[in-house]
PDB file of the backbone (N, CA, C, O) and the ligand in Angstrom, with CONECT records:
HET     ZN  A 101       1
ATOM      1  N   UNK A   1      81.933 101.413 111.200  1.00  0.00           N
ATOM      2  CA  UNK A   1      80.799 100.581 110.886  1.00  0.00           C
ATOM      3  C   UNK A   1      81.213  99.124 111.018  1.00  0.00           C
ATOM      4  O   UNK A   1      82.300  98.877 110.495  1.00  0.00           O
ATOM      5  N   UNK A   2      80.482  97.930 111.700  1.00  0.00           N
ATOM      6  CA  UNK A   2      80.687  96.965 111.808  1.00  0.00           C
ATOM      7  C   UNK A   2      79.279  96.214 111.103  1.00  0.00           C
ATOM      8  O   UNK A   2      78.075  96.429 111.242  1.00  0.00           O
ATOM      9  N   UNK A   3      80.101  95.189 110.248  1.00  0.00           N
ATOM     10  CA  UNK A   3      78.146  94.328 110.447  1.00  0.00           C
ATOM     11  C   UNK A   3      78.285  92.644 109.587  1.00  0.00           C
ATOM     12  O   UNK A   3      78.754  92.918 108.483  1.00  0.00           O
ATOM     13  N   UNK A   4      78.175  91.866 109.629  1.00  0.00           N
ATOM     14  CA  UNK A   4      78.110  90.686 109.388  1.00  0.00           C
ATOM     15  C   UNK A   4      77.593  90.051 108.272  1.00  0.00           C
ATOM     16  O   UNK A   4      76.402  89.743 108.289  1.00  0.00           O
ATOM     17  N   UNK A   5      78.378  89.763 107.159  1.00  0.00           N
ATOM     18  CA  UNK A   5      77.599  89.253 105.906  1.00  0.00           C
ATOM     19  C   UNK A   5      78.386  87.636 106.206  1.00  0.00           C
ATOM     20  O   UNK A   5      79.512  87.265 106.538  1.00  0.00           O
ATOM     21  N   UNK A   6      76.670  86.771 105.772  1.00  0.00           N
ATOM     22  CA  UNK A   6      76.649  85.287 105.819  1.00  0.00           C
ATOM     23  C   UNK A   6      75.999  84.887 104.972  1.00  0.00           C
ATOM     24  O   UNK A   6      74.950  85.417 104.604  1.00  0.00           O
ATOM     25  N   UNK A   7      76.615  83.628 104.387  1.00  0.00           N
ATOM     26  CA  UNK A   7      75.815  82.652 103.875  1.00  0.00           C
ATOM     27  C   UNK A   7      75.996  83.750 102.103  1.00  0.00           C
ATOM     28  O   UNK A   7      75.074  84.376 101.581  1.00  0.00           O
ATOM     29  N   UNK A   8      76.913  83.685 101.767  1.00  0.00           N
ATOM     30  CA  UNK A   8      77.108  84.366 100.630  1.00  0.00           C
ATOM     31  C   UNK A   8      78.867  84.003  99.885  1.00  0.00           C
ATOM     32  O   UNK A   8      79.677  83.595 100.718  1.00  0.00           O
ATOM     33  N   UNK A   9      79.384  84.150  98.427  1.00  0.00           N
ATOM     34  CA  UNK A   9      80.060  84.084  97.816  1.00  0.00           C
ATOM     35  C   UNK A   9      81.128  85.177  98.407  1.00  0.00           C
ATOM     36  O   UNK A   9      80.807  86.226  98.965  1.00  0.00           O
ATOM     37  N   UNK A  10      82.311  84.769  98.198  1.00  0.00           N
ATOM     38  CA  UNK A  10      83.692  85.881  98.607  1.00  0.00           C
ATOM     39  C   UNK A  10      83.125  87.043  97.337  1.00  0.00           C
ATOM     40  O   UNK A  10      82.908  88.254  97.395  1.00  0.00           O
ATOM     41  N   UNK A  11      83.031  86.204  96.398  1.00  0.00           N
ATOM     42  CA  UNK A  11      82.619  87.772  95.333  1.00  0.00           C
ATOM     43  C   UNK A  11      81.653  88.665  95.494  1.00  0.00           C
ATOM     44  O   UNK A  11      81.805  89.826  95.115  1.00  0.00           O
ATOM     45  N   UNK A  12      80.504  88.221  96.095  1.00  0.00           N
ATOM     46  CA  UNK A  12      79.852  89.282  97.081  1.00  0.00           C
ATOM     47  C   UNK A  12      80.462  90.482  98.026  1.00  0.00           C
ATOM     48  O   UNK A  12      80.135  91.637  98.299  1.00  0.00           O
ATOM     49  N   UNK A  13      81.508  89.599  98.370  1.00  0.00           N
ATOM     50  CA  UNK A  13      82.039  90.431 100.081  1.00  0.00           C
ATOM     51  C   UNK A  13      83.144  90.880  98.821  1.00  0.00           C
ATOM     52  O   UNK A  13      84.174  91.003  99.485  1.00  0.00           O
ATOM     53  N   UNK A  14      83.448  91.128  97.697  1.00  0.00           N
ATOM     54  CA  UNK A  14      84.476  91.582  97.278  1.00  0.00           C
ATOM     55  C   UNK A  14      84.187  92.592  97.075  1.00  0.00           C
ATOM     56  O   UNK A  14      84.693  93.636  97.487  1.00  0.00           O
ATOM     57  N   UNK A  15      82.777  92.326  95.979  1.00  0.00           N
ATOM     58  CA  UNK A  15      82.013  93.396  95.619  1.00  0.00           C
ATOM     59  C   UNK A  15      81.698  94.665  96.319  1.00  0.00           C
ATOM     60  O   UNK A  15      81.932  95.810  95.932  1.00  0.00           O
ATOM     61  N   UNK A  16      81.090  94.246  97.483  1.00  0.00           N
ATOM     62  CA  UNK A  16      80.865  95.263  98.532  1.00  0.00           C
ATOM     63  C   UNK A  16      82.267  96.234  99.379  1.00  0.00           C
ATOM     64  O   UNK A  16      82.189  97.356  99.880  1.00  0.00           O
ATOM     65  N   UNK A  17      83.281  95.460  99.306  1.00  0.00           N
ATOM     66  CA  UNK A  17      84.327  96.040  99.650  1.00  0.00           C
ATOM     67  C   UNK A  17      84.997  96.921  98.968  1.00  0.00           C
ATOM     68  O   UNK A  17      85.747  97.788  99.416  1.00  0.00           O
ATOM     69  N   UNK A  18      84.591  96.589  97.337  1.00  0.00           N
ATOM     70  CA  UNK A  18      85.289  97.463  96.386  1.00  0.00           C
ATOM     71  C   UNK A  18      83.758  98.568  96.463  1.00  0.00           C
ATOM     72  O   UNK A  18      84.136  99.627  95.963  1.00  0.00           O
ATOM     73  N   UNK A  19      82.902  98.653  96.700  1.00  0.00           N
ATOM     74  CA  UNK A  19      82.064  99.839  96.861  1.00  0.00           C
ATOM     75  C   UNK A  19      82.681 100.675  98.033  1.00  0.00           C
ATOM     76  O   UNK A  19      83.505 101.589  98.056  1.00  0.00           O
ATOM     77  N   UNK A  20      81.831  99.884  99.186  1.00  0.00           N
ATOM     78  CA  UNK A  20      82.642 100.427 100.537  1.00  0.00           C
ATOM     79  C   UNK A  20      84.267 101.774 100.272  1.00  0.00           C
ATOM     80  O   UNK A  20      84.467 102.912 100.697  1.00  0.00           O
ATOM     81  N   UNK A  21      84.894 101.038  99.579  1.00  0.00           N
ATOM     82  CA  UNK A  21      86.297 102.026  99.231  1.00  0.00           C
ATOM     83  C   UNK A  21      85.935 103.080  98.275  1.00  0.00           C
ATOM     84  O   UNK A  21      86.427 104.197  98.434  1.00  0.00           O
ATOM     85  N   UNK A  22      85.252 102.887  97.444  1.00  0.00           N
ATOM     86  CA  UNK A  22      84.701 103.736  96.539  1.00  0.00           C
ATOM     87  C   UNK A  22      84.305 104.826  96.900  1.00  0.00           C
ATOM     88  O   UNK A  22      84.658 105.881  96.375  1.00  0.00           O
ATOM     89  N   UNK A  23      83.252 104.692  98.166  1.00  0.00           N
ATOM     90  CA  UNK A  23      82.089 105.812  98.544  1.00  0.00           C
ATOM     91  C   UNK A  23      83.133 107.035  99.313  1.00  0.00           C
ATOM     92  O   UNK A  23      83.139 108.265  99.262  1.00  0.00           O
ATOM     93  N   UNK A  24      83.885 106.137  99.949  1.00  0.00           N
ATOM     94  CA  UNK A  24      84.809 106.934 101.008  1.00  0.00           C
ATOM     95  C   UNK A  24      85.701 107.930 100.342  1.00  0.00           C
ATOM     96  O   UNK A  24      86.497 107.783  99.414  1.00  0.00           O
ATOM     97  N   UNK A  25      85.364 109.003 101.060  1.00  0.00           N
ATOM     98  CA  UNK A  25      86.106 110.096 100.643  1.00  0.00           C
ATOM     99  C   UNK A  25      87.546 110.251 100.610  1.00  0.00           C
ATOM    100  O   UNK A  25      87.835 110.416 101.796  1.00  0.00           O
ATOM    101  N   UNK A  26      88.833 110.302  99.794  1.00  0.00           N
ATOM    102  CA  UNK A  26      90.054 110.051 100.448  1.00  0.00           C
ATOM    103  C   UNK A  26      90.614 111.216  99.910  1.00  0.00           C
ATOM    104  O   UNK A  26      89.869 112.010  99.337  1.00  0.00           O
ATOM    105  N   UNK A  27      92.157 111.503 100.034  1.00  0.00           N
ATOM    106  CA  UNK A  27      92.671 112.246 100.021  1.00  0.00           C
ATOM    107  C   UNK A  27      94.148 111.536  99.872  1.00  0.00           C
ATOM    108  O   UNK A  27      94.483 110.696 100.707  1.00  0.00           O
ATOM    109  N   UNK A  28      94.966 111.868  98.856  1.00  0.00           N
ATOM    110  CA  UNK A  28      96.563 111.262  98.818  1.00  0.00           C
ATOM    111  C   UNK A  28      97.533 112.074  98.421  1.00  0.00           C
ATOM    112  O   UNK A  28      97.256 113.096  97.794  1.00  0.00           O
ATOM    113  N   UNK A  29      98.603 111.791  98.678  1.00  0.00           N
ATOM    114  CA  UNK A  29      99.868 112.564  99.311  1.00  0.00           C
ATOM    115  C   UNK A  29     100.092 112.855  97.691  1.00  0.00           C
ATOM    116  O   UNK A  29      99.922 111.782  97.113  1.00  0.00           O
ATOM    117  N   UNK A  30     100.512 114.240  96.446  1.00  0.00           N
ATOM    118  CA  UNK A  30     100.929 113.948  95.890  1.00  0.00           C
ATOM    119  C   UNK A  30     102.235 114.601  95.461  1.00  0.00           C
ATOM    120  O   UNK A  30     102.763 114.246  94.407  1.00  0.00           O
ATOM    121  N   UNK A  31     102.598 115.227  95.975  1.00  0.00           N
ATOM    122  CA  UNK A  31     104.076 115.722  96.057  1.00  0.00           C
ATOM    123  C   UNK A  31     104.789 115.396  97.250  1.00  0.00           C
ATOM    124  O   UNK A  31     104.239 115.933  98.211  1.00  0.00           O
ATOM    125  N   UNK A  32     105.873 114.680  97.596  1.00  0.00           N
ATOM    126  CA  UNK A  32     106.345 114.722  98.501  1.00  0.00           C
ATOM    127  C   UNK A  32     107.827 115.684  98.487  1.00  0.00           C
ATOM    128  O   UNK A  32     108.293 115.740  97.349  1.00  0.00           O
ATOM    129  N   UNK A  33     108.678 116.475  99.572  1.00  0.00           N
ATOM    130  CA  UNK A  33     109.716 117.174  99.532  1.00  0.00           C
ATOM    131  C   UNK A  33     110.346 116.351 100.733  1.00  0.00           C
ATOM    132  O   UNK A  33     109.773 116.291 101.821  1.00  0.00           O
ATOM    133  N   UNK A  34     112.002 115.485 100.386  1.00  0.00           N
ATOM    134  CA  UNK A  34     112.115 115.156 101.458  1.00  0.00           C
ATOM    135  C   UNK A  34     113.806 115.916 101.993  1.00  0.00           C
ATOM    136  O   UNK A  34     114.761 115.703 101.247  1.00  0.00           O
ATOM    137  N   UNK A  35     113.954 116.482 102.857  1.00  0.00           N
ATOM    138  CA  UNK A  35     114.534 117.549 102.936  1.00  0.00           C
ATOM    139  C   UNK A  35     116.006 116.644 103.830  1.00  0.00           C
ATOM    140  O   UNK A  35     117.051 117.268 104.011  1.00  0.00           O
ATOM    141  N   UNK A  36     115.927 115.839 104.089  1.00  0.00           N
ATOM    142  CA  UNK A  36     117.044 114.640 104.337  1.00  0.00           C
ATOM    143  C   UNK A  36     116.673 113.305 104.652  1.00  0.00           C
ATOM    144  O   UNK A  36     115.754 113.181 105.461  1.00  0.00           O
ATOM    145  N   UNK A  37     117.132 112.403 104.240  1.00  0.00           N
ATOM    146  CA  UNK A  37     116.751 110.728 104.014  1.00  0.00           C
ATOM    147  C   UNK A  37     118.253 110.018 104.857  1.00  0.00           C
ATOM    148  O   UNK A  37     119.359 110.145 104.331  1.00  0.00           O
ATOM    149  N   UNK A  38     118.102 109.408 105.977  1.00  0.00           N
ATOM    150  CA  UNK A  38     119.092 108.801 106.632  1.00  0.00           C
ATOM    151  C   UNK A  38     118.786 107.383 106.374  1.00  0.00           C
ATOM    152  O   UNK A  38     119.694 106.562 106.511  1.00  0.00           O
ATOM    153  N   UNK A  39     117.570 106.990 106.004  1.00  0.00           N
ATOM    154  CA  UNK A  39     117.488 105.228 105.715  1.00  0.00           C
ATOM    155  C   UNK A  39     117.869 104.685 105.160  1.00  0.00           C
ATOM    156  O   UNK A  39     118.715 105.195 104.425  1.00  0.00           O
ATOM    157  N   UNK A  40     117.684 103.670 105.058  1.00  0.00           N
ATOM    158  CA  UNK A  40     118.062 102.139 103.507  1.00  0.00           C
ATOM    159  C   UNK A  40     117.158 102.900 102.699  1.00  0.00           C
ATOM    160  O   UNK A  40     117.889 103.717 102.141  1.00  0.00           O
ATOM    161  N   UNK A  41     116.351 103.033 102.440  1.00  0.00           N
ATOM    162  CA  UNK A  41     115.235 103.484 101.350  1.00  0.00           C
ATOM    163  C   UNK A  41     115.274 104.895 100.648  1.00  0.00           C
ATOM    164  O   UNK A  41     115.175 105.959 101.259  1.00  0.00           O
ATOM    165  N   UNK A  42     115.437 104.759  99.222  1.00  0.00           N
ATOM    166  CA  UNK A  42     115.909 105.863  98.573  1.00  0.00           C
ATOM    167  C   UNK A  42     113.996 106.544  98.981  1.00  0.00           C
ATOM    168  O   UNK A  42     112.920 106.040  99.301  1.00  0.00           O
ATOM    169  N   UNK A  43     114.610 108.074  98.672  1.00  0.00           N
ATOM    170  CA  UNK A  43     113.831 109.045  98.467  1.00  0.00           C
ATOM    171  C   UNK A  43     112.378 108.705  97.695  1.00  0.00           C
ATOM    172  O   UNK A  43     111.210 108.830  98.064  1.00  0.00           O
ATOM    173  N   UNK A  44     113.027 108.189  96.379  1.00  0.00           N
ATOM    174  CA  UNK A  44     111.648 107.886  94.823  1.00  0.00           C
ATOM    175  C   UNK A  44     110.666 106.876  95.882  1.00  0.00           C
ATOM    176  O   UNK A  44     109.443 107.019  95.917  1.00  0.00           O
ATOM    177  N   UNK A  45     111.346 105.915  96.672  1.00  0.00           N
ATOM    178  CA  UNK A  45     110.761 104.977  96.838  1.00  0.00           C
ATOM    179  C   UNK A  45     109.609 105.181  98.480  1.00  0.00           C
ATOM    180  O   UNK A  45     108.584 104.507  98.584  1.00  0.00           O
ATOM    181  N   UNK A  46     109.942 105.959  99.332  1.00  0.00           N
ATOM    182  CA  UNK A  46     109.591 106.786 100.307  1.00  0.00           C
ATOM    183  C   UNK A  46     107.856 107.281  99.587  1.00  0.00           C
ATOM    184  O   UNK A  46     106.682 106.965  99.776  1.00  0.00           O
ATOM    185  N   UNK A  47     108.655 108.237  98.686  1.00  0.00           N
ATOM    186  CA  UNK A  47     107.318 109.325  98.180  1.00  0.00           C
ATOM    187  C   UNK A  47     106.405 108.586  97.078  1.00  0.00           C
ATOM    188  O   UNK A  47     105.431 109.133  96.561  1.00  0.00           O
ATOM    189  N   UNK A  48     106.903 107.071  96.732  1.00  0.00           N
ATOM    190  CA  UNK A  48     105.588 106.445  96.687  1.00  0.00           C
ATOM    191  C   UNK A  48     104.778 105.730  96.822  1.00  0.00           C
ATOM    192  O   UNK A  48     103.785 105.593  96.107  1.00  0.00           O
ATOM    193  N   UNK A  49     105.270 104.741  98.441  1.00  0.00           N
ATOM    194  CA  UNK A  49     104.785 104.358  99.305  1.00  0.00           C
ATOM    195  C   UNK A  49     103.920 105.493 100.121  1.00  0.00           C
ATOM    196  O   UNK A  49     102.894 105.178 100.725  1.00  0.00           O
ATOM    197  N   UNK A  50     104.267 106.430 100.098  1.00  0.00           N
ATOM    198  CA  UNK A  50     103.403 107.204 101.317  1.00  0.00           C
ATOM    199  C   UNK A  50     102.356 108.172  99.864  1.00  0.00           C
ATOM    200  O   UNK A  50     101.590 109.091 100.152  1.00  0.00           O
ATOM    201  N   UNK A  51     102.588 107.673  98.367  1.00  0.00           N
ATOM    202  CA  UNK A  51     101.626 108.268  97.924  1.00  0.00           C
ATOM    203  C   UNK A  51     100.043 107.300  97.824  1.00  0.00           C
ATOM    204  O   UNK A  51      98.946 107.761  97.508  1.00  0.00           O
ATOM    205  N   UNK A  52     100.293 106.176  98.118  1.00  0.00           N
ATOM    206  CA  UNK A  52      99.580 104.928  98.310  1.00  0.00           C
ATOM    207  C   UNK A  52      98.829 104.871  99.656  1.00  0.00           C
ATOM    208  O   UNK A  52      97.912 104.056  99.763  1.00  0.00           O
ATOM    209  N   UNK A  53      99.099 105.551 100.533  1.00  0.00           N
ATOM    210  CA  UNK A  53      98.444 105.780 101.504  1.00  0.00           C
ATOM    211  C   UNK A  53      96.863 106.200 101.553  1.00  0.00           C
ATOM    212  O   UNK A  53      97.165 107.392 101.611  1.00  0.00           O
ATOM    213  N   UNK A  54      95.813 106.224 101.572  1.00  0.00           N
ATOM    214  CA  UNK A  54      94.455 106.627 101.751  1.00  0.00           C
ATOM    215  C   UNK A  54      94.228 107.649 102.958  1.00  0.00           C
ATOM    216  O   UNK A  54      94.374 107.269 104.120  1.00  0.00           O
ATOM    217  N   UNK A  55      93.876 108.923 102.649  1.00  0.00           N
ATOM    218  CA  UNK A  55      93.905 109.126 104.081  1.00  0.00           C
ATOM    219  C   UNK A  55      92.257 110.035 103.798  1.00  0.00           C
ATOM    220  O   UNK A  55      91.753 110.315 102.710  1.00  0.00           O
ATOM    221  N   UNK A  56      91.849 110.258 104.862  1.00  0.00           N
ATOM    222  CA  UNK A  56      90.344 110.809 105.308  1.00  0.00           C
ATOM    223  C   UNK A  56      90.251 111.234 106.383  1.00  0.00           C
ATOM    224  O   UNK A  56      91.078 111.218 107.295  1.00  0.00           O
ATOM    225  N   UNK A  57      88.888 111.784 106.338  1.00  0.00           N
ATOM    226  CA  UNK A  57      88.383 113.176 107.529  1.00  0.00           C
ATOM    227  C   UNK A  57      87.650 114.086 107.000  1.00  0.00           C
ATOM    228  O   UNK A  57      87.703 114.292 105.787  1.00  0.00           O
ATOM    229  N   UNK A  58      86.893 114.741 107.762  1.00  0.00           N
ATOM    230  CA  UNK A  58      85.571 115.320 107.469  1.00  0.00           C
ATOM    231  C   UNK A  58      86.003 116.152 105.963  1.00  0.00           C
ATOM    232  O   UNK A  58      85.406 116.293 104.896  1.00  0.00           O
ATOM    233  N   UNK A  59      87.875 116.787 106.674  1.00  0.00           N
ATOM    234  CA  UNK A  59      87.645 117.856 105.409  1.00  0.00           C
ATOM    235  C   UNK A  59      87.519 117.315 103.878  1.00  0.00           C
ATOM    236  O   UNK A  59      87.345 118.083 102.932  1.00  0.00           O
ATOM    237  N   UNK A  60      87.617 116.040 103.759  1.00  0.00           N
ATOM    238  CA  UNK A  60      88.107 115.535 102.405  1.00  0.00           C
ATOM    239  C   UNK A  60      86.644 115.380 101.630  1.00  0.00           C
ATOM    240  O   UNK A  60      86.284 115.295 100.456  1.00  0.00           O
ATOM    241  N   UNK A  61      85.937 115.391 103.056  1.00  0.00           N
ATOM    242  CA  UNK A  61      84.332 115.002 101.845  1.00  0.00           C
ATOM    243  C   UNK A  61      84.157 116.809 101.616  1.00  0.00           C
ATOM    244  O   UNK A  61      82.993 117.152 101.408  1.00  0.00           O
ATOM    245  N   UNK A  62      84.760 117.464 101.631  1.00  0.00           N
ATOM    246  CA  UNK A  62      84.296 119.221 101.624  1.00  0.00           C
ATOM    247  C   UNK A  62      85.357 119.313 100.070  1.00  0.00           C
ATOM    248  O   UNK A  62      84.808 119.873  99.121  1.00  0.00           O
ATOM    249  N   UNK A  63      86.728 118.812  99.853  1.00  0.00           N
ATOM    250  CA  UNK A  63      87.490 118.969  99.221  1.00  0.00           C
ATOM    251  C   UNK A  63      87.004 119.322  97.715  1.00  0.00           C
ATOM    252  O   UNK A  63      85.778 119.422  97.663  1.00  0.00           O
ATOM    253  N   UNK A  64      87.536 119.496  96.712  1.00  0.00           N
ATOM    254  CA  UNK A  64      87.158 119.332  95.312  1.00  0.00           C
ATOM    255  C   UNK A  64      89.053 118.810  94.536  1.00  0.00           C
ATOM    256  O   UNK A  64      90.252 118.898  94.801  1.00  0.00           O
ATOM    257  N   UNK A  65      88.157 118.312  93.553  1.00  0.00           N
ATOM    258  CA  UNK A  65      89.542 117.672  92.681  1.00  0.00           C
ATOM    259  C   UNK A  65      90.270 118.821  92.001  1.00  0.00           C
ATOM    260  O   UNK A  65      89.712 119.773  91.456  1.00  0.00           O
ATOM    261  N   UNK A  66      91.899 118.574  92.118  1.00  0.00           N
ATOM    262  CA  UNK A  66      92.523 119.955  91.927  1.00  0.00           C
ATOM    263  C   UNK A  66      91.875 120.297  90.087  1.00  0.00           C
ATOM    264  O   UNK A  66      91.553 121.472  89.911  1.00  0.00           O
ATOM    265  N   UNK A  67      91.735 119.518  89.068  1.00  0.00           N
ATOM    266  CA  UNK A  67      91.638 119.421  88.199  1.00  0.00           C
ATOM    267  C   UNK A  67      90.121 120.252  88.027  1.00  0.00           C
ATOM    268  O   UNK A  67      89.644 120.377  86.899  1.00  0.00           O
ATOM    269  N   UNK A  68      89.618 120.642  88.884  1.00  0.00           N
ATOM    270  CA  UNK A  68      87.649 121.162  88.589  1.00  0.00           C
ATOM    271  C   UNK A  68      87.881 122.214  89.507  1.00  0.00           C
ATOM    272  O   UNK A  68      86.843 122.792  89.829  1.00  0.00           O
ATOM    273  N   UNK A  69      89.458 122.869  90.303  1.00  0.00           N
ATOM    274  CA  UNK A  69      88.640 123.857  91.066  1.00  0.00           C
ATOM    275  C   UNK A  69      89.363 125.049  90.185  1.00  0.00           C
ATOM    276  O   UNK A  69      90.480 125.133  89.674  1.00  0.00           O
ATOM    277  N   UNK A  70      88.122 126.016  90.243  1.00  0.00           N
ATOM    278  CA  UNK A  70      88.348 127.248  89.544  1.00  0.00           C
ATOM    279  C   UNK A  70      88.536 128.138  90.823  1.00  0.00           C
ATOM    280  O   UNK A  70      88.133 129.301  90.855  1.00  0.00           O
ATOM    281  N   UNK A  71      89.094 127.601  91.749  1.00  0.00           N
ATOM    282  CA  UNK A  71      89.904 128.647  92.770  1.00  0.00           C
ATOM    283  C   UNK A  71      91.349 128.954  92.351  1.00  0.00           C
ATOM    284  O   UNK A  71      91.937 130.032  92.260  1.00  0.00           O
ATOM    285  N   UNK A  72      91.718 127.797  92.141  1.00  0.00           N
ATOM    286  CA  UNK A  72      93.097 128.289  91.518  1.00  0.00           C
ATOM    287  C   UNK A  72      93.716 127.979  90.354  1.00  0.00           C
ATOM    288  O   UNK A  72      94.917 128.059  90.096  1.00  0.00           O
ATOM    289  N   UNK A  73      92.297 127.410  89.269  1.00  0.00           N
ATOM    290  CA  UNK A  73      92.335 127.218  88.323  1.00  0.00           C
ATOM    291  C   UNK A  73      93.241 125.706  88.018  1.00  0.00           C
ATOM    292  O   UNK A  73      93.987 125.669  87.040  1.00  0.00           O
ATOM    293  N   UNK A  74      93.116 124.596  88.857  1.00  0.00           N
ATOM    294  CA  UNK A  74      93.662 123.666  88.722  1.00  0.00           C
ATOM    295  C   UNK A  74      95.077 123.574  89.012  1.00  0.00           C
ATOM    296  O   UNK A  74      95.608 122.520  88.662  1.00  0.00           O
ATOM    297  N   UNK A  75      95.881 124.534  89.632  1.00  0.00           N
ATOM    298  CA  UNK A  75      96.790 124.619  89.928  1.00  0.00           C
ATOM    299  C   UNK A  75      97.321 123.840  91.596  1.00  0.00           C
ATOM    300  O   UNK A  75      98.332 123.832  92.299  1.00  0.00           O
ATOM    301  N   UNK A  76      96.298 123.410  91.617  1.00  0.00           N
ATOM    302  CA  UNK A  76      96.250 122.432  92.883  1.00  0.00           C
ATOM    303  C   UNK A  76      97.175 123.006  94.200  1.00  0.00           C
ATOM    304  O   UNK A  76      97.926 122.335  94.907  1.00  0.00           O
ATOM    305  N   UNK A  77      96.862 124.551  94.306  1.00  0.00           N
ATOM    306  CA  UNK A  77      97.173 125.265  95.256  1.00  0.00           C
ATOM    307  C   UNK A  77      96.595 126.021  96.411  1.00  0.00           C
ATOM    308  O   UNK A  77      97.110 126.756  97.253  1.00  0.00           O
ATOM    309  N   UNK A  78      95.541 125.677  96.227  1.00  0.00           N
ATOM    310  CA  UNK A  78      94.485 126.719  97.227  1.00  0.00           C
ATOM    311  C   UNK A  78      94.265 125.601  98.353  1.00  0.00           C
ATOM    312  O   UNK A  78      94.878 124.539  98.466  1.00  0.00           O
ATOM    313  N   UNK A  79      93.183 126.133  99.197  1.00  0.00           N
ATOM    314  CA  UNK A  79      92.799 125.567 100.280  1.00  0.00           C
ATOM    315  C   UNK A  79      91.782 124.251 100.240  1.00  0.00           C
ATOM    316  O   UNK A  79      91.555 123.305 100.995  1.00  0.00           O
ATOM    317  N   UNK A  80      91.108 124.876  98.462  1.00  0.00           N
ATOM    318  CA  UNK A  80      89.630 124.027  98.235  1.00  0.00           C
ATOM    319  C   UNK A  80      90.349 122.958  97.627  1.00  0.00           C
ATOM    320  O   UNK A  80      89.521 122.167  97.176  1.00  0.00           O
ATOM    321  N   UNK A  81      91.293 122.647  97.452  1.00  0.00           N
ATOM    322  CA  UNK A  81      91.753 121.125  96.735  1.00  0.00           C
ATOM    323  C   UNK A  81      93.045 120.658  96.994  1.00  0.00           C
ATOM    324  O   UNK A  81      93.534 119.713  96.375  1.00  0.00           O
ATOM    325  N   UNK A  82      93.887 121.553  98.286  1.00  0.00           N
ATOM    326  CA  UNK A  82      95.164 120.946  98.632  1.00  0.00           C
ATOM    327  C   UNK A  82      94.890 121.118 100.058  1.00  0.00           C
ATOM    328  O   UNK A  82      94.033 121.822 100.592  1.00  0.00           O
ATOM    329  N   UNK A  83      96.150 120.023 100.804  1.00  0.00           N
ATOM    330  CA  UNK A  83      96.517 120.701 102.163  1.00  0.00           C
ATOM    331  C   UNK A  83      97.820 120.318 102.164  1.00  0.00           C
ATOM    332  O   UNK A  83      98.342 119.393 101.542  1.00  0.00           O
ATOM    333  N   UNK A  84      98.335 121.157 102.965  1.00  0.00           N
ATOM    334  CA  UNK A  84      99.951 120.848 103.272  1.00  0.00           C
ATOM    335  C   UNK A  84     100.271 120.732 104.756  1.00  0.00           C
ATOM    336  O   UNK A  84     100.156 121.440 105.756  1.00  0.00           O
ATOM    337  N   UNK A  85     100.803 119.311 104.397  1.00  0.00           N
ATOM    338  CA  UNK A  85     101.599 118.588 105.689  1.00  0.00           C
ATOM    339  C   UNK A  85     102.821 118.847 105.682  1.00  0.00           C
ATOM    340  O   UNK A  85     103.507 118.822 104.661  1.00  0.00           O
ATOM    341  N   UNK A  86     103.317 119.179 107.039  1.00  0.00           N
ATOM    342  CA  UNK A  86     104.556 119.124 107.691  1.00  0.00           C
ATOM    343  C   UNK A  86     104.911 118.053 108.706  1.00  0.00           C
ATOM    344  O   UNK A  86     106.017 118.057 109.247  1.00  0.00           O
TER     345      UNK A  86
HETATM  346 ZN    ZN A 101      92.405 124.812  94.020  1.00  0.00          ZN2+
END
């Protein structure tokens, strides 16, 4: 979506930006396993930079919060409220 707001306060365009993020469906990393680390950057610090990440796609507006699904009883293991990346 592109579109042009003028002739208005930054707290307007703040406002709307903090909606804008709101509406959007996201999805974030919350376990990470890192199975070898060759960098400067310890492990802790890796898995929570990449838990800060936002990520989205159709499936995330389908998703449910691990905490409300009675698929696996909040165990944040099933299909309806996790996915697992490799
Ligand atoms: Zn579940």
């Amino acid at each position: 979506m592109k579109f042009e707001l003028r002739d208005t306060d930054s707290c307007i365009a703040n406002a709307l930006r903090h909606i804008m993020i709101a509406e959007v469906p996201t999805i974030a990393i919350d376990l990470v396993e890192i199975e070898g680390n060759s960098s400067v950057l310890n492990d802790e610090f890796i898995s929570h930079r990449l838990g800060l990440l936002p990520l989205t796609g159709e499936r995330a507006m389908s998703m449910r919060f691990s905490r409300d699904c009675d698929a696996c009883d909040g165990d944040g293991q099933c299909e309806y409220c996790s996915v697992e990346l490799n």
